[in-house]
KEKOL-594233 format. One record per residue (C-alpha): x, y, z; residue in one letter. Coordinates in nm, 3 decimals. Last residue first. Example, Ala and Ser with C-alpha at 12.3 -4.5 7.8 and 13.67 -1.06 7.14 Angstrom:
REM residues 2
> X / Y / Z / residuo
> 1.367 / -0.106 / 0.714 / S
> 1.230 / -0.450 / 0.780 / A
This chain:
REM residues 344
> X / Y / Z / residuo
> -4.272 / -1.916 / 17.877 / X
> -4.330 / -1.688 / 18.118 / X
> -4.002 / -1.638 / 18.263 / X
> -3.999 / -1.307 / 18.495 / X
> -3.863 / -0.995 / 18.495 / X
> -4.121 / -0.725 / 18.562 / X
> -4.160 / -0.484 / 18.260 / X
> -3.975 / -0.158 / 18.284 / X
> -3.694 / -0.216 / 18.082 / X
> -3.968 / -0.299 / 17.771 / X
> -4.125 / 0.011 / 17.866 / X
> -3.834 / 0.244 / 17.822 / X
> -3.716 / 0.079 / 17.527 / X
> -4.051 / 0.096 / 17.340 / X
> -4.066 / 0.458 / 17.398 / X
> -3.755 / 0.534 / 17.261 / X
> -3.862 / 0.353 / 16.955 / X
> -4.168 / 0.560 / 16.895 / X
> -3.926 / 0.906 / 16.978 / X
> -3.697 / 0.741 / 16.694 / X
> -3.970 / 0.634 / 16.440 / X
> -4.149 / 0.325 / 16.355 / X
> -4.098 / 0.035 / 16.620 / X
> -3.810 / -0.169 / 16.634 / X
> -3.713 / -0.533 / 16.640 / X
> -3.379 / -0.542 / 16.478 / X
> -3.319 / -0.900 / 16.614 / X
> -2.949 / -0.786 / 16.816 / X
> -3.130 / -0.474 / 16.918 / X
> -3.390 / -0.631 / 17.121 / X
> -3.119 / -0.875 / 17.234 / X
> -2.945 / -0.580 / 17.350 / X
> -3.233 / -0.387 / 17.483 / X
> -3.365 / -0.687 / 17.688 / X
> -3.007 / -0.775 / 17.794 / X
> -3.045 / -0.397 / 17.991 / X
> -3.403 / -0.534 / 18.124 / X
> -3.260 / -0.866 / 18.278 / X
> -3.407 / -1.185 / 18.064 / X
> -3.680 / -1.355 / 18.140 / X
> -3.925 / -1.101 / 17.951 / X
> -3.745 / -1.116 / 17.650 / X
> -3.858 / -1.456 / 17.589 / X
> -4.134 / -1.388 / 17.330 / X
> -3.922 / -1.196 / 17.113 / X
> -3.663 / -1.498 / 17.080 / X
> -3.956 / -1.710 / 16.996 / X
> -4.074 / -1.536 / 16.749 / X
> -3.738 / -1.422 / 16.546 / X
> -3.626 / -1.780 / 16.576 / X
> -3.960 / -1.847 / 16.412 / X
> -3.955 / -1.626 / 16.135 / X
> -3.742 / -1.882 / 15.924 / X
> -4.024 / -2.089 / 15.886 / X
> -3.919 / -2.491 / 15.923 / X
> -4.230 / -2.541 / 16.196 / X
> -4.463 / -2.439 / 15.906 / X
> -4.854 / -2.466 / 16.027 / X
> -4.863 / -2.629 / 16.422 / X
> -4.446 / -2.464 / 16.524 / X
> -4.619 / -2.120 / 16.360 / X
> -4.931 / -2.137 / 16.554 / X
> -4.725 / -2.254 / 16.867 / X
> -4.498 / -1.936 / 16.794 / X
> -4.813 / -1.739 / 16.736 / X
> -4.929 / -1.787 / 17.048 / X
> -4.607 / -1.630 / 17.244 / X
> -4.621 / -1.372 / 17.038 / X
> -4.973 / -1.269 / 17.148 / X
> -4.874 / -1.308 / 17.508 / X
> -4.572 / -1.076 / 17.419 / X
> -4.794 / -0.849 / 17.263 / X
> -4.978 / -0.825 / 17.574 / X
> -4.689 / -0.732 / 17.770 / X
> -4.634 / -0.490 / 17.502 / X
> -5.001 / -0.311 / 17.531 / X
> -4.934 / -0.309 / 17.943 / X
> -4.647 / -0.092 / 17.867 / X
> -4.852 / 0.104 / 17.654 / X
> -5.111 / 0.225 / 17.880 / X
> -4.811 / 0.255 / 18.111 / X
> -4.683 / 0.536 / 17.898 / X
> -5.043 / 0.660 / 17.798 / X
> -5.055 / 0.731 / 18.219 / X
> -4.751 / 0.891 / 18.201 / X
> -4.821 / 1.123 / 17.874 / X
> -5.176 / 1.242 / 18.047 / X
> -5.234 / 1.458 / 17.743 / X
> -5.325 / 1.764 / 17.633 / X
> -5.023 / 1.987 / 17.785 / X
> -4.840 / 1.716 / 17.870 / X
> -4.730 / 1.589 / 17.461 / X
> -4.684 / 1.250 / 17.483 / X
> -5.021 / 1.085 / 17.324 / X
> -5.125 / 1.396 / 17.120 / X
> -4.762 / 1.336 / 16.936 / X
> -4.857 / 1.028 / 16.796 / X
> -5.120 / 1.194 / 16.605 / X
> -5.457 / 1.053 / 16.649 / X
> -5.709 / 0.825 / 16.488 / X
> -5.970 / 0.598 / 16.621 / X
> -6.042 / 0.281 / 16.764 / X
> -6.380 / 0.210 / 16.860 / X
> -6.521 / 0.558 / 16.778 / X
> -6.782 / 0.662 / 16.943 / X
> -6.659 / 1.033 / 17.021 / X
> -6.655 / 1.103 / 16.630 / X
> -6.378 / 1.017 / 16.361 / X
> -6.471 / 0.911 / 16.069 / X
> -6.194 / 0.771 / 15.839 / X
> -6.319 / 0.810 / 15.449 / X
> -6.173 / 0.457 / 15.282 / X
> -5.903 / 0.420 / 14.985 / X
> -5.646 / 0.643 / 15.061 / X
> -5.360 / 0.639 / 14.817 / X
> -5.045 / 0.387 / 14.916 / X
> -5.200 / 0.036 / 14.868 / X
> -5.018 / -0.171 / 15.055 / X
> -4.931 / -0.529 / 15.016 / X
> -4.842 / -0.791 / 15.294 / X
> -4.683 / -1.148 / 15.269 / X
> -4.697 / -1.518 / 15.367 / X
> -4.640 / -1.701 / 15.694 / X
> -4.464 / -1.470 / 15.940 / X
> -4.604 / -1.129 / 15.800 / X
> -4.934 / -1.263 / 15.717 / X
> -4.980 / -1.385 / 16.033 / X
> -4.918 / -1.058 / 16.211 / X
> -5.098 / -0.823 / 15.979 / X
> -5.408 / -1.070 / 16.052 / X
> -5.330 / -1.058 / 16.416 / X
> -5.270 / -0.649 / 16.463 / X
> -5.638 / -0.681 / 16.274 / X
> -5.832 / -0.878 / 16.511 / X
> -5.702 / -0.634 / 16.816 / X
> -5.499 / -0.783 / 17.087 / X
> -5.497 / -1.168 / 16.978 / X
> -5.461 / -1.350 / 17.309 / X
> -5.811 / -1.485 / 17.321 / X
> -5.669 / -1.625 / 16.987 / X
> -5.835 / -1.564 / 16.624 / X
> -5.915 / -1.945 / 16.533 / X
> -5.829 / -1.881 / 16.262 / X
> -5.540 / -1.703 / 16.093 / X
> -5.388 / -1.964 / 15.956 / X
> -5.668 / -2.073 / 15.742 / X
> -5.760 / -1.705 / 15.705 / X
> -5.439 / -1.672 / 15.544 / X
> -5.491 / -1.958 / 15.268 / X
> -5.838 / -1.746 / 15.184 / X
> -5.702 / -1.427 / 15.076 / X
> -5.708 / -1.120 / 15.281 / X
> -5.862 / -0.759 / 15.198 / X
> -5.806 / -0.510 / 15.509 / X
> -5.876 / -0.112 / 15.485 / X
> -6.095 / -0.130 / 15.808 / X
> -5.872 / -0.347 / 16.033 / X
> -5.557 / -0.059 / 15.969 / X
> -5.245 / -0.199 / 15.928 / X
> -4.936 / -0.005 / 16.116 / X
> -4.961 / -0.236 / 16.450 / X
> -4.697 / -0.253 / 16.712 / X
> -4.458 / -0.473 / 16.917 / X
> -4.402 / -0.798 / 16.744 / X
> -4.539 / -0.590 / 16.397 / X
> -4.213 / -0.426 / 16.353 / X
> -3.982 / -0.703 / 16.318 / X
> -4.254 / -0.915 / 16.161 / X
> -4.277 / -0.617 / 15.869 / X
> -3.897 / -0.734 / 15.746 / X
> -3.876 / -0.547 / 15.440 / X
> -4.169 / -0.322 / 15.237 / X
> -4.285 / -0.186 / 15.606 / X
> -4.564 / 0.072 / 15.529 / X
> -4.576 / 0.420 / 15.720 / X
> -4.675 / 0.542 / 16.070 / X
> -4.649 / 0.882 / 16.211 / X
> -5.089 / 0.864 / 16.313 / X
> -5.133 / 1.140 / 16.031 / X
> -4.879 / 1.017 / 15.776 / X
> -5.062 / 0.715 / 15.779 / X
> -5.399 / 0.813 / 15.778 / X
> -5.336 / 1.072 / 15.463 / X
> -5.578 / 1.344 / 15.379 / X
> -5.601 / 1.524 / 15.702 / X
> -5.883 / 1.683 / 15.883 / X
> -6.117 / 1.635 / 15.563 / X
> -6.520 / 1.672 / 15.586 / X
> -6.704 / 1.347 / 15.596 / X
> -6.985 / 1.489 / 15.885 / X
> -6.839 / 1.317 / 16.152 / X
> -6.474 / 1.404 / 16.076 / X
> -6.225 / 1.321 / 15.801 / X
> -5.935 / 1.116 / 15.873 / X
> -5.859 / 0.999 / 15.425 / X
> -5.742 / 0.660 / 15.450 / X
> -5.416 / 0.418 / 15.361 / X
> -5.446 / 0.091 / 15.190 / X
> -5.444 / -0.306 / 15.302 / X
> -5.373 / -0.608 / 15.118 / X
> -5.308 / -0.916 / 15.274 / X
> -5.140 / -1.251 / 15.134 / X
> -5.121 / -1.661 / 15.243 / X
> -4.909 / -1.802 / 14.982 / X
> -5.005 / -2.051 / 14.735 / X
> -4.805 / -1.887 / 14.454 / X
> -4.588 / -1.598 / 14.541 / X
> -4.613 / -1.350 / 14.220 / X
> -4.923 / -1.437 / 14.159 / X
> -5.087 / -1.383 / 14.477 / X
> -4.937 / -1.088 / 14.461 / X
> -5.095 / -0.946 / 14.091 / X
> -5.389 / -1.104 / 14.218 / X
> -5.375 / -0.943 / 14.553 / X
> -5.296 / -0.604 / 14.364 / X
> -5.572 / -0.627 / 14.149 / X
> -5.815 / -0.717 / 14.434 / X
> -5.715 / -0.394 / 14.611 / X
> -5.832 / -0.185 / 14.335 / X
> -6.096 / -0.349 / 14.267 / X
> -6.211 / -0.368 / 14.627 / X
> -6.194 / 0.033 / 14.692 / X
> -6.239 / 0.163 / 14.354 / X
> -6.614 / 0.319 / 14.507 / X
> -6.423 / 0.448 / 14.805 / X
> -6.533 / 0.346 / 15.080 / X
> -6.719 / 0.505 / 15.398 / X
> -6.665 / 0.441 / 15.757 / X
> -6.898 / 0.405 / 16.050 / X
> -6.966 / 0.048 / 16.067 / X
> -6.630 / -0.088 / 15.989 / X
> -6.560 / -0.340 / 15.723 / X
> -6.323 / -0.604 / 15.682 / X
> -6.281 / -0.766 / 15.380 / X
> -6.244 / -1.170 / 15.267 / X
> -6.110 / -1.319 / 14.994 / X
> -6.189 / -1.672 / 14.784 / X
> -6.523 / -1.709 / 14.913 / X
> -6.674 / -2.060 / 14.950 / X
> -6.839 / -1.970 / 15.293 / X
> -6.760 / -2.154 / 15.587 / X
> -6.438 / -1.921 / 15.617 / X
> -6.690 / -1.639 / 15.634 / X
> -6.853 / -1.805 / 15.931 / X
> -6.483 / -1.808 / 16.110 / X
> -6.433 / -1.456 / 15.997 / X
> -6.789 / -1.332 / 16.160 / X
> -6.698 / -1.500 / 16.460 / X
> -6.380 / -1.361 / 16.508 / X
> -6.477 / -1.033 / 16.385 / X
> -6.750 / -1.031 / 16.704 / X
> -6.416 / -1.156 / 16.952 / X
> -6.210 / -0.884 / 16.835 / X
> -6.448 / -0.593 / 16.911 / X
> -6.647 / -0.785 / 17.185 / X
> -6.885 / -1.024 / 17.263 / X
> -7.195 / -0.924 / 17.352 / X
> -7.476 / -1.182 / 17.332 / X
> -7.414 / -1.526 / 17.191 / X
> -7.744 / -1.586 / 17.100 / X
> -7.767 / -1.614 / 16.766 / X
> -7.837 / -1.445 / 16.420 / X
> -7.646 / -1.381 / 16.154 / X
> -7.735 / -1.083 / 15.889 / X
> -7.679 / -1.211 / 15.529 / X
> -7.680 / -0.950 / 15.248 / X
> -7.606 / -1.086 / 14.896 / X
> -8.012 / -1.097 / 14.882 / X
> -8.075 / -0.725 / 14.909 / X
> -8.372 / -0.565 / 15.068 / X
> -8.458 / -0.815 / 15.342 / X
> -8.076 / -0.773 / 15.435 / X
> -8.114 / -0.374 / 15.444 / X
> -8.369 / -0.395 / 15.697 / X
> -8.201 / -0.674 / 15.900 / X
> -7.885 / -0.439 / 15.964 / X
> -8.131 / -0.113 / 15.983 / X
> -8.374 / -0.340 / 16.260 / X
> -8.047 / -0.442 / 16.420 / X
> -7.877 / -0.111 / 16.434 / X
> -8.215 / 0.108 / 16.639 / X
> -7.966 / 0.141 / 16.960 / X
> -7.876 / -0.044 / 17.212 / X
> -7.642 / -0.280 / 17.024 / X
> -7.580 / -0.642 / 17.151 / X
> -7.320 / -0.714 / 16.912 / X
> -7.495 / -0.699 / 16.560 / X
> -7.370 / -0.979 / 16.304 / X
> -7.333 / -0.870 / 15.960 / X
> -7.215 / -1.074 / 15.690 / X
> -7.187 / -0.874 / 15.315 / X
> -7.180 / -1.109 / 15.014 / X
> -6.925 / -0.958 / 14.689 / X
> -6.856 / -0.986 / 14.280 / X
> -6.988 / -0.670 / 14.218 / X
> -6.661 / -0.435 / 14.137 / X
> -6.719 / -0.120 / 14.067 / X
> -6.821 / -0.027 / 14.453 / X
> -7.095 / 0.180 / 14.499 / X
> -7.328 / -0.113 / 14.712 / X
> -7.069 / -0.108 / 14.958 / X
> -7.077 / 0.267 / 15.009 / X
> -7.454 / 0.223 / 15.030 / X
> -7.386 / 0.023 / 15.337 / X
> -7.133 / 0.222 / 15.524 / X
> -7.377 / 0.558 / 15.450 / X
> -7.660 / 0.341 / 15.607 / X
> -7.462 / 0.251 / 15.909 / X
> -7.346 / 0.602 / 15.990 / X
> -7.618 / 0.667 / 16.272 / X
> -7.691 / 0.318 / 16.354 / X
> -7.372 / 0.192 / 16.449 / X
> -7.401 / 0.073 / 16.850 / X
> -7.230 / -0.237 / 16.793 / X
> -7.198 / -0.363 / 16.432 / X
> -6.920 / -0.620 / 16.332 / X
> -6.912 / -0.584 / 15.952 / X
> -6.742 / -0.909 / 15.735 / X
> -6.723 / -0.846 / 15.337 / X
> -6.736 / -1.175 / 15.174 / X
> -6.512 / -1.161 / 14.856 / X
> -6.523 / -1.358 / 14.509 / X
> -6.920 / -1.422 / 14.567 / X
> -7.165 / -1.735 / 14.592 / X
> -6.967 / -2.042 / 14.420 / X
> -7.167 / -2.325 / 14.588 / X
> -6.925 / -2.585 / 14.734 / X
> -6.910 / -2.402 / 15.054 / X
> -7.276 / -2.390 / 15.109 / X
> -7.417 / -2.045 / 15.225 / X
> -7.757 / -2.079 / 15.387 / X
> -8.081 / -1.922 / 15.256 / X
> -8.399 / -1.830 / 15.463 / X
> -8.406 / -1.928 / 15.802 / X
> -8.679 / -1.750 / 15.935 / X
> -8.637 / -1.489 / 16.237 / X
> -8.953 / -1.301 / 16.110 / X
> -8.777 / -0.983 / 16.001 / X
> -8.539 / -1.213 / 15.774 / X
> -8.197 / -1.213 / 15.669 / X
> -8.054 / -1.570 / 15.821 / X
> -7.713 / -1.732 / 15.853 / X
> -7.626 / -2.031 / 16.082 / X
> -7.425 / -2.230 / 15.886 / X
């Protein structure tokens, strides 16, 4: 395993699977970050519970990230900055990497952490009660945890204390797959996954629209997801944000939005779910080919052959939905829109 934290480029200490290092590696994709880094970093070092390793892996940044990321791994030995040479490669594809050398690793769970957020000291014991209290509960199962967030702006200060209610979104206690086919409620920042889902998980697909939409995905179909209903993580929003939050009703209201061009925004989004559907059916045919979710899968993924008013009725006939009636509307409208065609 490739992992260094040294200003000289010097290997210095490697993570061997057998050794028992940390209960969680935290994984932080940086591109860009160093203006919040810092705060990120020292909201790491807050948390009550200890028992952690930080991977960082810098994605080509511009700015001054990589001497802060291999600043703060000189100062702290839990702290392992990877080096290579694989350039720029992406939002999904850096937490790919990092997740696959976390897997190497002989941590139990593994967080993901964005570069511009800050935690909440509680943040991993909190979460890691509830995954043992889950993980309990269904033995051997693959499990995620994720919580709700404060949106606050570039300087911390509050726009809206609840993420969730925010962006119109809310957990899914029953049935999660049936809204997770088409769109994502768990937020990548606020993620804490055990080990036996990051088996499943990986190799994170080319397909895979977002790193965390996959996770929540997987987790769904194979095991089981836990939220943590307070906000747990400080949200910043600022014009570099990768992501970022906003009400659904800035997306389709025409006086501050193009509504049309968000509209085919999303179409193309569902398309691409499909595509990600589609790999997860082989995922779920190569890990459990008796899970009940499959039927649910593969009936999703063929949609696309059938004519657009069948589309609604099969749609219907699966309770696929997304969260809210004007959300849902939406879906319908772009799933009759798509080009009818058998890609399977």
């Amino acid at each position: 395993m490739n992992l260094r934290y040294s200003v000289l480029d010097k290997p210095i200490k490697s993570l061997d699977k057998k050794e028992v290092v940390a209960d969680v590696c935290i994984v932080l994709g940086v591109f860009n970050g160093a203006e919040h880094l810092e705060s990120q970093i020292n909201s790491l070092y807050a948390q009550t519970y200890h028992s952690w390793i930080l991977l960082l892996r810098d994605d080509g940044s511009h700015d001054s990230s990589n001497i802060i990321l291999k600043t703060k791994a000189n100062q702290d030995s839990r702290i392992f900055l990877i080096l290579d040479k694989k350039n720029n490669l992406g939002f999904t594809r850096n937490f790919g990497y990092l997740m696959e050398e976390a897997h190497k690793t002989s941590c139990r769970y593994i967080a993901c952490s964005d570069q511009d957020d800050v935690w909440s000291p509680t943040k991993l014991e909190n979460q890691l009660e509830l995954m043992c209290e889950t993980e309990k509960k269904y033995p051997n199962a693959p499990v995620l945890i994720y919580t709700d967030l404060e949106v606050v702006d570039v300087g911390l200060n509050l726009i809206h204390p609840s993420f969730m209610e925010y962006s119109g979104i809310h957990h899914e206690h029953l049935y999660p797959q049936k809204v997770l086919v088409t769109n994502n409620f768990v937020t990548g920042c606020t993620i804490l996954i055990n080990r036996r889902l990051l088996e499943i998980a990986l190799p994170i697909p080319k397909e895979a629209i977002i790193h965390d939409w996959w996770l929540a995905l997987c987790a769904s179909v194979f095991g089981h997801i836990a939220y943590i209903n307070k906000p747990l993580v400080k949200y910043r929003q600022h014009t570099k944000n990768a992501i970022g939050a906003k009400s659904f009703l800035h997306y389709v209201n025409p006086f501050k939005t193009n509504w049309y061009y968000h509209w085919l925004e999303g179409r193309e989004v569902l398309c691409q779910s499909i595509d990600q559907a589609r790999v997860l059916s082989k995922r779920i045919k190569e890990h459990d080919p008796s899970n009940p979710n499959r039927s649910l899968i593969e009936q999703y993924v063929s949609l696309q052959s059938l004519t657009p008013l069948n589309r609604v009725r099969a749609l219907s006939r699966l309770g696929i939905h997304a969260q809210g009636s004007l959300r849902h509307a939406f879906l319908l409208s772009r799933l009759m829109g798509l080009p009818t065609h058998n890609r399977s």
